[in-house]
N, C-alpha and C positions, 0 to 999 in steps of 0.2 A: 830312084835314087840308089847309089853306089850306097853299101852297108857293109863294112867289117869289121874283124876285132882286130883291135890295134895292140891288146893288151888282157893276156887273163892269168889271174894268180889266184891256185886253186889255195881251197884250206882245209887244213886236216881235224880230224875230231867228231867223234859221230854223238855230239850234245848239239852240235850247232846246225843251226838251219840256215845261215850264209855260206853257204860251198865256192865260194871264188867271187873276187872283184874282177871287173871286166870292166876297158876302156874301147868304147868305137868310135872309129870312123865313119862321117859322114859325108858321102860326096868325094872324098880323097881330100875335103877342104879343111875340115875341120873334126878335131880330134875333143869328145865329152867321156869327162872319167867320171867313177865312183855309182857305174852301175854294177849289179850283184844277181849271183846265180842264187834262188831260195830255193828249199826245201819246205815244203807243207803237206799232209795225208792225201792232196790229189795230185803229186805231183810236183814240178819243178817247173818255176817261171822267172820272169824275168824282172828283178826289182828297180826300179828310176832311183834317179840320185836327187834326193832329199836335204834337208836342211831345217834345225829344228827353231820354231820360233820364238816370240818370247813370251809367249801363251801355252810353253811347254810341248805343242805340238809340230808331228810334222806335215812338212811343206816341200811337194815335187820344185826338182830344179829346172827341169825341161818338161816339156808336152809335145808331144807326138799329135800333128796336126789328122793325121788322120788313122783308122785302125790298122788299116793295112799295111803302114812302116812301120807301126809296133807292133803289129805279126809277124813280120818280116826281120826286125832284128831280134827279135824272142827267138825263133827257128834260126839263127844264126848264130847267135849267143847258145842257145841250148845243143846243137850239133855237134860246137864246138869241143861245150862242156865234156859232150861224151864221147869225142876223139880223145879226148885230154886223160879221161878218166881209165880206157880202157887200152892206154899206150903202153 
């Protein structure tokens, strides 16, 4: 499956560990927003778009059927990031 960013808006401020929202493309068919570049002590991955319930918790909005397309937009997403960052 085709994988790209359709959209990434980096954010400034070194308290935050959300360093850019990012929208992909999947397929060239279909376009899913409100995934996010994090920051945490191992590193920088790639966060799903969420929804919080009425249990006060959160809840992914998609699932990645299998590991391998969410490896593969992580190293897309993350490449990106740091094309982005060191422009």
């Amino acid at each position: 499956m085709e994988i790209s960013v359709s959209r990434m808006h980096l954010l400034s401020g070194e308290g935050n560990k959300t360093k850019a929202f990012v929208d992909l493309c999947f397929g060239g068919a279909v376009i899913v927003k409100g995934f996010t570049v994090v920051s945490k002590e191992e590193g920088f991955f790639l966060g799903i778009p969420s929804s919080k319930g009425k249990d006060e918790k959160w809840y992914p909005n998609i699932k990645f059927i299998n590991e391998e397309d969410r490896n593969t937009a992580q190293d897309i997403v993350l490449t990106k990031y740091r094309e982005e960052m060191f422009r």
